[in-house]
C-alpha positions in Angstrom: 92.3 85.4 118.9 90.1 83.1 120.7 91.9 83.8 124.2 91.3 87.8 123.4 87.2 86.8 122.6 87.0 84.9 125.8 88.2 87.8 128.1 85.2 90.9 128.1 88.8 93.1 129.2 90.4 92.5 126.6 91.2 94.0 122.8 92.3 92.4 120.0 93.6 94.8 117.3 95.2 94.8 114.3 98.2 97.4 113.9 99.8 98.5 110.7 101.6 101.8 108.9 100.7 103.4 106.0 101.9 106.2 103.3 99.1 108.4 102.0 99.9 110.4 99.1 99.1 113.6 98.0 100.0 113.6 94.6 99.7 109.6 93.8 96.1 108.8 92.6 94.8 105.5 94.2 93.2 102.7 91.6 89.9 103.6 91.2 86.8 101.6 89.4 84.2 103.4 88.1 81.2 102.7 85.2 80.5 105.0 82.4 78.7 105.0 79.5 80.5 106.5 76.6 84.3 106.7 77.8 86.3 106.5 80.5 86.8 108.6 83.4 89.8 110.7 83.1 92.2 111.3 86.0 94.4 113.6 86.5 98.4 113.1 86.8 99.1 115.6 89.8 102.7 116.8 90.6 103.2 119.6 93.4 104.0 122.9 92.4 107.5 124.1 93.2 106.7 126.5 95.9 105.3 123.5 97.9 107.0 122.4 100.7 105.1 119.9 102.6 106.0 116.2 102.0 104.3 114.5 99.4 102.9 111.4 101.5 102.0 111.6 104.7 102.9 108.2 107.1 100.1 107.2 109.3 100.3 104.6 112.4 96.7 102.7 112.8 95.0 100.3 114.9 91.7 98.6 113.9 89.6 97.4 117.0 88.5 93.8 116.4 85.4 94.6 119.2 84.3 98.1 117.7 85.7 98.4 114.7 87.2 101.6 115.6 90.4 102.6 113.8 93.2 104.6 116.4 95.0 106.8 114.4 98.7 108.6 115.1 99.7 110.4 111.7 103.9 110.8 111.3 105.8 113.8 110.6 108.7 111.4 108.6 108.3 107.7 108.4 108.0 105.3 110.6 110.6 104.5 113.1 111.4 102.3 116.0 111.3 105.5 118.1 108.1 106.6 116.7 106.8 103.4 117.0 107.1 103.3 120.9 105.7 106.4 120.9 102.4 105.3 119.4 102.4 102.3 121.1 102.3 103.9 124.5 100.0 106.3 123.4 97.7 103.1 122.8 98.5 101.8 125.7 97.2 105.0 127.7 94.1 105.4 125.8 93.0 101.5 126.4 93.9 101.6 129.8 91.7 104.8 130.6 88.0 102.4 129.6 89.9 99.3 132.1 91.2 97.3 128.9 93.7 94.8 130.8 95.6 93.4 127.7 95.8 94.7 124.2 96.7 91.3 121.5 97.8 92.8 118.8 98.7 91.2 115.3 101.4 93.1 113.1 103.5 91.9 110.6 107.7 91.8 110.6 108.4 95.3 109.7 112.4 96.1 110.9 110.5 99.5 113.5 108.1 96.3 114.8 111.5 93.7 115.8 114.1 96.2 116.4 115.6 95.4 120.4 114.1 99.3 121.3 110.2 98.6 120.5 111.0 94.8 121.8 112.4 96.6 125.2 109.6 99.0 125.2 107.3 96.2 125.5 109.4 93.8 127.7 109.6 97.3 130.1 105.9 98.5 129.7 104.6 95.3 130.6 107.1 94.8 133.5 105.7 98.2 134.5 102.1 97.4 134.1 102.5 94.3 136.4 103.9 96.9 139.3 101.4 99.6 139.1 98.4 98.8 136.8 97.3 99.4 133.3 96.9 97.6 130.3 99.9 94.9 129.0 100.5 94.6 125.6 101.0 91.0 123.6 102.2 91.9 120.6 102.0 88.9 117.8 103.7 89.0 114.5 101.9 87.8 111.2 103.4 85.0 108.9 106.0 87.1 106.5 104.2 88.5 103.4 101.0 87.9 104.5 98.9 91.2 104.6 95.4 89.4 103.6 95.7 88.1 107.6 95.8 91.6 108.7 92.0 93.1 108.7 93.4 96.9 108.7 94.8 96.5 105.1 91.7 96.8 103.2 90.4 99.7 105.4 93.6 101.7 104.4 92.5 101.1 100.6 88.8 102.3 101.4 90.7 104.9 102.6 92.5 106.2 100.1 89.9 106.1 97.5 87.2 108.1 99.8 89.6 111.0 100.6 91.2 111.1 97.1 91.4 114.5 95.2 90.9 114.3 91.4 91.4 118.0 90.4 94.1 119.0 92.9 96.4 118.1 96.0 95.4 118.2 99.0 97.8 120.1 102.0 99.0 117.4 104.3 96.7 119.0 107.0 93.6 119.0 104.6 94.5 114.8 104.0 95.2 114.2 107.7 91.3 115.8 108.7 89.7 114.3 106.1 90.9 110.9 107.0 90.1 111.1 110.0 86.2 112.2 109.0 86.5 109.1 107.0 87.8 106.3 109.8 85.6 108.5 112.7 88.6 109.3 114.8 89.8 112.1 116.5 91.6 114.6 114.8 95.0 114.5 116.2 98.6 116.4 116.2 101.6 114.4 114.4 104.2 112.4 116.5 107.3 114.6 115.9 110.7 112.4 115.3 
């Protein structure tokens, strides 16, 4: 983290996947005077098609705090994954970021030997013609506290919840997005 501090073209980011629900009401804290408040248990109707969590790809900027969002159509994958990832890469590479260090933790889609290839080839490639590499670090096993995106994903899901009814996937995905101050972007497709 030091070596990323040191180097003005440099990132350091902190990448993680999440599940959003729709129906699922986050834990919420709130004071009252006389009772509690009540909320309510939400199931979809039966005419509703769309999925009932909707998987989202993030990357928290260390030097900005900006979060980089990719929303999933289907869960993550190591497919998926080097999709996102090279998406990063091209967006970082456009401002003349030289090396992205990202910390992740051990999830099978972060080791599998694709997304390892992926980097070992996108890296080989950067070397050749230019852009920005990618050093990808893994976090100790069950250790989420060491990854700073965790607790914006909670803030998350408590700003954009829904007490009195669900939210379409598309309505979820835009109003995250208002929340983390990213742009509002189309799904990866698997």
């Amino acid at each position: 983290m030091r070596l990323a501090h040191s180097h003005a073209d440099w990132v350091l980011g902190y990448q993680d996947e999440v599940w959003f629900s729709r129906v699922a009401q986050p834990h919420l804290h709130a004071w009252t005077c006389d009772k509690p408040l009540p909320l309510q248990l939400l199931s979809a109707p039966r005419h509703d098609c769309e999925a009932k969590a909707v998987a989202c790809y993030g990357l928290l900027r260390a030097d900005t705090g900006q979060m980089m969002l990719r929303f999933v159509s289907g869960r993550p994958r190591s497919g998926v994954t080097a999709q996102f990832l090279h998406w990063l890469m091209t967006v970082l590479a456009g401002p003349g970021t030289k090396v992205l260090l990202m910390l992740w933790d051990n999830a099978s889609w972060h080791v599998s030997r694709q997304v390892q290839e992926w980097i070992k080839a996108h890296n080989q490639k950067v070397k050749v013609e230019g852009g920005c590499r990618l050093l990808a670090c893994r976090l100790p096993v069950k250790s989420p506290w060491l990854n700073n995106i965790e607790p914006k994903w909670v803030h998350g899901k408590r700003h954009t919840v829904e007490p009195e009814r669900i939210l379409s996937a598309q309505e979820l995905q835009h109003r995250l997005c208002l929340y983390y101050g990213c742009d509002d972007l189309k799904s990866f497709e698997q």
